[in-house]
Backbone as JSON Lines, residues from 0, in Angstrom:
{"i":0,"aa":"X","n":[-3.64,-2.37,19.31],"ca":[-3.33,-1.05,18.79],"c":[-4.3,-0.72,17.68]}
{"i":1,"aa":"X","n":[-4.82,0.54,18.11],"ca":[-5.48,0.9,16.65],"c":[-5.25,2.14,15.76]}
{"i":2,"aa":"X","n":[-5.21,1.9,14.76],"ca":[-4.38,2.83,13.48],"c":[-5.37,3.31,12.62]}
{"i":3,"aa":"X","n":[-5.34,4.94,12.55],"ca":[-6.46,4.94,11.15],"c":[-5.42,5.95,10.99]}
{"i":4,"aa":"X","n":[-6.04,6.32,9.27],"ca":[-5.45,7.58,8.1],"c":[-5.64,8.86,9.02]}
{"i":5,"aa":"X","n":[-4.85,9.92,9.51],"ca":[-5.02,10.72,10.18],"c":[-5.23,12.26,8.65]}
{"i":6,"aa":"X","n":[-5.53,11.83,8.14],"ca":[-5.63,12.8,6.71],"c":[-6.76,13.9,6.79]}
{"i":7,"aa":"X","n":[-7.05,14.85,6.87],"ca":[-7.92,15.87,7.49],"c":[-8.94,15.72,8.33]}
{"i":8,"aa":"X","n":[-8.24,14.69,9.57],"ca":[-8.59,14.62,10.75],"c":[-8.54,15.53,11.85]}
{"i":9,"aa":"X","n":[-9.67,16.11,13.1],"ca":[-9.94,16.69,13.65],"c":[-10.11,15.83,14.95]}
{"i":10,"aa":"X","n":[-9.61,15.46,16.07],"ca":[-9.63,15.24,17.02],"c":[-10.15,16.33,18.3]}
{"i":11,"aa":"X","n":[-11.78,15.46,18.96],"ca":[-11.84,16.74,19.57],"c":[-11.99,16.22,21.01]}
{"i":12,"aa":"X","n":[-11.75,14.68,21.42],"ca":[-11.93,13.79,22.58],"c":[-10.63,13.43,22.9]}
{"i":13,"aa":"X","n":[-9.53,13.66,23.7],"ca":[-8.72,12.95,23.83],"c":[-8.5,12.62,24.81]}
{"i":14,"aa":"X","n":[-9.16,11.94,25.5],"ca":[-9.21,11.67,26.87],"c":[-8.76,9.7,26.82]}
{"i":15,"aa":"X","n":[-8.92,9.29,25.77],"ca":[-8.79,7.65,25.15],"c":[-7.68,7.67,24.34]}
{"i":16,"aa":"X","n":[-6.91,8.52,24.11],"ca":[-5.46,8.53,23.52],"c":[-4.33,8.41,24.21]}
{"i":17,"aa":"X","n":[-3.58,7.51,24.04],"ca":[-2.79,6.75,24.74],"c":[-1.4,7.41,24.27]}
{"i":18,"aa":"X","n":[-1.77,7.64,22.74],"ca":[0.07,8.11,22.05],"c":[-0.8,8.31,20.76]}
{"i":19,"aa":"X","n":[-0.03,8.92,20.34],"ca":[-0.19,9.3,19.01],"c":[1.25,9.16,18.15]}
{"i":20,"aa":"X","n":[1.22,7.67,17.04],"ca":[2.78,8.02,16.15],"c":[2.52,8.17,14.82]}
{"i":21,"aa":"X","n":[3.31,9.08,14.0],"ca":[3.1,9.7,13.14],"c":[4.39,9.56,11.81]}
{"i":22,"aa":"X","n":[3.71,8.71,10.83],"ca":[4.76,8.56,9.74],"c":[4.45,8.32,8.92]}
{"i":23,"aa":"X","n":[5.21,9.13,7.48],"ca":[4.72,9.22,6.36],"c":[4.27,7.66,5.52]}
{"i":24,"aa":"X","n":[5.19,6.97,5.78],"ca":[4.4,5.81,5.69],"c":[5.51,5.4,4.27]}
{"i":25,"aa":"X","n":[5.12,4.44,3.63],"ca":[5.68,4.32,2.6],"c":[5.05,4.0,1.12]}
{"i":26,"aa":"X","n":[5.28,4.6,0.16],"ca":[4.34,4.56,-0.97],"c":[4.08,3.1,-1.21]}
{"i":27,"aa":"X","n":[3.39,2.57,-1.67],"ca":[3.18,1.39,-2.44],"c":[2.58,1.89,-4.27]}
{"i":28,"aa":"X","n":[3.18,1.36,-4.81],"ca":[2.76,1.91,-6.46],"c":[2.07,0.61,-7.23]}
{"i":29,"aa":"X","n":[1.19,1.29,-7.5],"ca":[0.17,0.41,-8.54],"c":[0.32,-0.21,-9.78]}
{"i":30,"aa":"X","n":[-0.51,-0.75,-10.32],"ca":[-0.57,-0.99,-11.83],"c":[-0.94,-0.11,-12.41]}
{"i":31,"aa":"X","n":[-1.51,1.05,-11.75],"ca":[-2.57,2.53,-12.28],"c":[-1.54,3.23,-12.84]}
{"i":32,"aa":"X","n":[-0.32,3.21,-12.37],"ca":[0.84,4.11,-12.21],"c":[0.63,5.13,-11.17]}
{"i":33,"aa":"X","n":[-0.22,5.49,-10.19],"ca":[-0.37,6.05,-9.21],"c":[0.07,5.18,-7.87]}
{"i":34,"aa":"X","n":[-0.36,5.47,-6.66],"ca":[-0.03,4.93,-5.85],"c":[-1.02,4.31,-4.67]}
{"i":35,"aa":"X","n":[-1.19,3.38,-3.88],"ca":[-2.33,2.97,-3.34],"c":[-3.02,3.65,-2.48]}
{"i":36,"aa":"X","n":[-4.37,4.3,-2.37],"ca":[-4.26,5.05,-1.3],"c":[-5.58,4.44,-0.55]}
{"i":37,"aa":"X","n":[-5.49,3.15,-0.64],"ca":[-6.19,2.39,0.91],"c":[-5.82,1.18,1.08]}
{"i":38,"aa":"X","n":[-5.44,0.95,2.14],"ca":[-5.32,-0.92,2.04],"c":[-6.36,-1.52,3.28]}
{"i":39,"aa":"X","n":[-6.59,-2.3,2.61],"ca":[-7.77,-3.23,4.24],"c":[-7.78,-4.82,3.79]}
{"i":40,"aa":"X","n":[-7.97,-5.38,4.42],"ca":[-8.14,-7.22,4.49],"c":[-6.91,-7.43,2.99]}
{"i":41,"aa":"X","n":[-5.27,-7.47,3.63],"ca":[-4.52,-7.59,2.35],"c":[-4.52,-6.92,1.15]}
{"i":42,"aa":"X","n":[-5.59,-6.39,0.51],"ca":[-5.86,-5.52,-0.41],"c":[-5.36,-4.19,-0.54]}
{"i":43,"aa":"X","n":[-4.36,-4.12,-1.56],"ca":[-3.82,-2.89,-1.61],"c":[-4.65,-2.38,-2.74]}
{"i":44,"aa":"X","n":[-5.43,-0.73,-2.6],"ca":[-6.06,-0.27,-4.01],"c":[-6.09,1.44,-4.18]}
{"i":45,"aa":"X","n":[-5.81,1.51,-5.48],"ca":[-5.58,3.32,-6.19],"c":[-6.96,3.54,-6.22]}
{"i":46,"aa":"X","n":[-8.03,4.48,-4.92],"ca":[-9.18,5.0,-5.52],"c":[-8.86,6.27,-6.67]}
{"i":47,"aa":"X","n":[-7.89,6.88,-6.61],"ca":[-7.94,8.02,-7.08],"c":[-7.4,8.15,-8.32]}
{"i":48,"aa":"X","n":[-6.42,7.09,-8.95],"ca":[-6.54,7.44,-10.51],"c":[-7.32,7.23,-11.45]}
{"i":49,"aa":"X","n":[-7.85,7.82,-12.31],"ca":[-9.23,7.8,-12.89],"c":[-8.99,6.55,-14.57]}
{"i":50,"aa":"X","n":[-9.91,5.96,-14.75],"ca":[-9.86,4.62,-15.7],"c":[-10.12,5.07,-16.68]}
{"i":51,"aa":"X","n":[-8.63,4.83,-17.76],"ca":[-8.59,5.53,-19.3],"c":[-9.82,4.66,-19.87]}
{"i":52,"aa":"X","n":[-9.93,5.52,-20.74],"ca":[-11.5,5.07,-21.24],"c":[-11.4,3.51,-22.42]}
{"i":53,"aa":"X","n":[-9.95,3.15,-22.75],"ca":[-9.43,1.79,-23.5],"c":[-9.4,0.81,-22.57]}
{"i":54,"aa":"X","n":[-9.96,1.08,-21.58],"ca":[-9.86,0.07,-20.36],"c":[-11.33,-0.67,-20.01]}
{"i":55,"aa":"X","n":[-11.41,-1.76,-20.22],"ca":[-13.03,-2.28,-19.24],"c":[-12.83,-2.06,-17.72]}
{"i":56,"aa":"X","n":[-13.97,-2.13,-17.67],"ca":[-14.19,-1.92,-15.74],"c":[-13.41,-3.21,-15.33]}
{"i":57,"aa":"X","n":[-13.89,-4.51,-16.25],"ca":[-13.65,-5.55,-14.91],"c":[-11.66,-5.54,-15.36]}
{"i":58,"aa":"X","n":[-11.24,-4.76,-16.28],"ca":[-9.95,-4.58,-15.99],"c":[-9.19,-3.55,-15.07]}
{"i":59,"aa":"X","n":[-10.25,-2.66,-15.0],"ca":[-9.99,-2.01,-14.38],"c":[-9.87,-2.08,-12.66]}
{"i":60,"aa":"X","n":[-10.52,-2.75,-12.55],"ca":[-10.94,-3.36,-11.54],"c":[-9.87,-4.26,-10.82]}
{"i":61,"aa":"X","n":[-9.02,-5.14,-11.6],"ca":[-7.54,-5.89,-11.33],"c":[-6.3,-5.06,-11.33]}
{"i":62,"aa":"X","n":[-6.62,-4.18,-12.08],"ca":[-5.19,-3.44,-12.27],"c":[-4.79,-2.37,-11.17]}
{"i":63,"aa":"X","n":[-6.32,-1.89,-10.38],"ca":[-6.36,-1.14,-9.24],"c":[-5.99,-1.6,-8.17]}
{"i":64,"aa":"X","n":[-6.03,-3.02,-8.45],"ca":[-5.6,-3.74,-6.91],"c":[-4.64,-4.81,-7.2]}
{"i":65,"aa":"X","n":[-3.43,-4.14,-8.14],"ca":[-2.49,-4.96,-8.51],"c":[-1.15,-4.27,-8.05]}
{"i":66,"aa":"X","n":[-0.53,-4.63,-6.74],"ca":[0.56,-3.75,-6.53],"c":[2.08,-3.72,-7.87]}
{"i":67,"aa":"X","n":[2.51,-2.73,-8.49],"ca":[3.69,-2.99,-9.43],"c":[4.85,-2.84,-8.09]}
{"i":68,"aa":"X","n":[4.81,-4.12,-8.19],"ca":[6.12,-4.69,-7.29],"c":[7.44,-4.17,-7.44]}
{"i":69,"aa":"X","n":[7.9,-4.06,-8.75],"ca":[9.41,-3.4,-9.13],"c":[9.52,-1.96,-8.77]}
{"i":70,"aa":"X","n":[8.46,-1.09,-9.36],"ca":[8.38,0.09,-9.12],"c":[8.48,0.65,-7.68]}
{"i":71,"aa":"X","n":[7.59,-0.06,-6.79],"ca":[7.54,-0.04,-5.55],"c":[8.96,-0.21,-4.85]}
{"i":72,"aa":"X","n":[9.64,-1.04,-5.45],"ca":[10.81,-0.99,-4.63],"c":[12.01,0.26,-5.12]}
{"i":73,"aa":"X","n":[12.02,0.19,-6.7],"ca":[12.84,1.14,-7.07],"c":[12.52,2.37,-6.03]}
{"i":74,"aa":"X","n":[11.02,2.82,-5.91],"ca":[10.63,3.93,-5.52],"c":[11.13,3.85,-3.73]}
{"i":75,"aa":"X","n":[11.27,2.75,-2.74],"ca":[11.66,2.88,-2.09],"c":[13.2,2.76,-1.54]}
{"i":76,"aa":"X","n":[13.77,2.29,-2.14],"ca":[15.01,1.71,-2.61],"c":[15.53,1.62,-1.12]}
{"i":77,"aa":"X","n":[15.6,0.65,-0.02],"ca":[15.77,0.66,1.29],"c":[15.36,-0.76,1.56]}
{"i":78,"aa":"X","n":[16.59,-1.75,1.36],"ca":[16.3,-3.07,1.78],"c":[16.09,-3.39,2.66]}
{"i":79,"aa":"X","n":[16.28,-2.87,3.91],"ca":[15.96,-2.95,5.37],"c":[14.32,-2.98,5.27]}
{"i":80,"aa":"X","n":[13.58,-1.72,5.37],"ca":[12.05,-1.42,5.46],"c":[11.85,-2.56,3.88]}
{"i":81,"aa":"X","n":[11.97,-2.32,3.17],"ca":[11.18,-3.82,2.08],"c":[11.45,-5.24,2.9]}
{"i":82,"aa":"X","n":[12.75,-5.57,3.45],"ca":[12.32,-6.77,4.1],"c":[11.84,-6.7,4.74]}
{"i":83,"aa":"X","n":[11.3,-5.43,5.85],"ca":[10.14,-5.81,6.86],"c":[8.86,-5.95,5.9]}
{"i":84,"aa":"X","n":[8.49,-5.24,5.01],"ca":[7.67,-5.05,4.27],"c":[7.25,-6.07,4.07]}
{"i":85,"aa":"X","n":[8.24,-7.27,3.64],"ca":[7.9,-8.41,2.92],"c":[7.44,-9.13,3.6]}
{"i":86,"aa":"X","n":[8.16,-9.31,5.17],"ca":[7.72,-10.04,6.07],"c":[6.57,-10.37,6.79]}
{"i":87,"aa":"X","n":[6.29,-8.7,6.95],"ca":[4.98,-8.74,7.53],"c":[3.48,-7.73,7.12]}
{"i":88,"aa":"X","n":[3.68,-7.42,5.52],"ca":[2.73,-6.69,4.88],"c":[2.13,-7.53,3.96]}
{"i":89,"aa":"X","n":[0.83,-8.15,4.18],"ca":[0.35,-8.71,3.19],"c":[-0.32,-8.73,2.19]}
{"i":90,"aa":"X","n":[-0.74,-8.87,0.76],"ca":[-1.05,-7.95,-0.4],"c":[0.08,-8.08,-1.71]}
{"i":91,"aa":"X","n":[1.02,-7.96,-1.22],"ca":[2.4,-7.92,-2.01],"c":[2.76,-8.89,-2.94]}
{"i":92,"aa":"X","n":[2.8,-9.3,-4.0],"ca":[3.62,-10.65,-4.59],"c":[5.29,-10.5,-4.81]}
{"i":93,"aa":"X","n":[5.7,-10.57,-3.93],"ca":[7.02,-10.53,-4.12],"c":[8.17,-11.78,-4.62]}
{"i":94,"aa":"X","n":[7.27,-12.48,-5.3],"ca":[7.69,-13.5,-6.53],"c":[8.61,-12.82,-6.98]}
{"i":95,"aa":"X","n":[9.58,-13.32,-7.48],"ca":[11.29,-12.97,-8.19],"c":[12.03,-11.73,-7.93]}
{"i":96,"aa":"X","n":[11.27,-11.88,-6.93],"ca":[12.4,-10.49,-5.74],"c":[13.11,-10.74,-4.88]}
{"i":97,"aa":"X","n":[14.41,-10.04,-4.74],"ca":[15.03,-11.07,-3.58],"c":[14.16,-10.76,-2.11]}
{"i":98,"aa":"X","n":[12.75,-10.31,-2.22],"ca":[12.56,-10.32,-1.24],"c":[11.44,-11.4,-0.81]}
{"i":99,"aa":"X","n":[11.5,-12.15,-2.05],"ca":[10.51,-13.35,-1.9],"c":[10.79,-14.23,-0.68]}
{"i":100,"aa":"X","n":[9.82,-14.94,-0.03],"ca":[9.96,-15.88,1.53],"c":[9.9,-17.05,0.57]}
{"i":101,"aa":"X","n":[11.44,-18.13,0.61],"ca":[11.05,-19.25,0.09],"c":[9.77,-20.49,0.69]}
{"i":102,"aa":"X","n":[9.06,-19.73,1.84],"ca":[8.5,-20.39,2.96],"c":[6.97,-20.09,2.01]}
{"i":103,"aa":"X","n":[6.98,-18.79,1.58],"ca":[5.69,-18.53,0.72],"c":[5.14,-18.95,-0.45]}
């Protein structure tokens, strides 16, 4: 299966489209206090909130690709989708959550 950001996408071939599914998806929230808006190889990261100027780059740099775990859940508040989340989204530290895998 292949999945990309359908975000001011223009499709003009569809002759190789099999299905198309469509869902808002679920926020993941940062250390930025914004929210992630790319993930690839485990890496969840905020390109778009901009780095207060009391900040170094190479901090800046960790804190962009630091998911805030609590927030994230408050913000989703739906134990069902977080345990899939947990299960099979990787990126996450879900250390002292009950949604931690004692296996992890």
């Amino acid at each position: 299966m292949y999945s990309r950001s359908m975000r001011d996408t223009e499709i003009n071939d569809t002759s190789k489209i099999d299905s198309i599914v469509f869902t808002p998806g679920n926020k993941v929230i940062m250390m930025t206090g914004g929210q992630a808006t790319f993930y690839g190889s485990g890496t969840f990261i905020d390109w778009e909130t901009k780095k207060p100027d009391n900040v170094t780059d190479e901090e800046w740099e960790v804190t962009r690709k630091t998911v805030n775990v609590q927030h994230t859940i408050n913000w989703i508040r739906d134990d069902n989708k977080l345990s899939h989340m947990s299960n099979y989204v990787t990126g996450i530290d879900w250390k002292g959550t009950k949604f931690e895998k004692k296996w992890s």
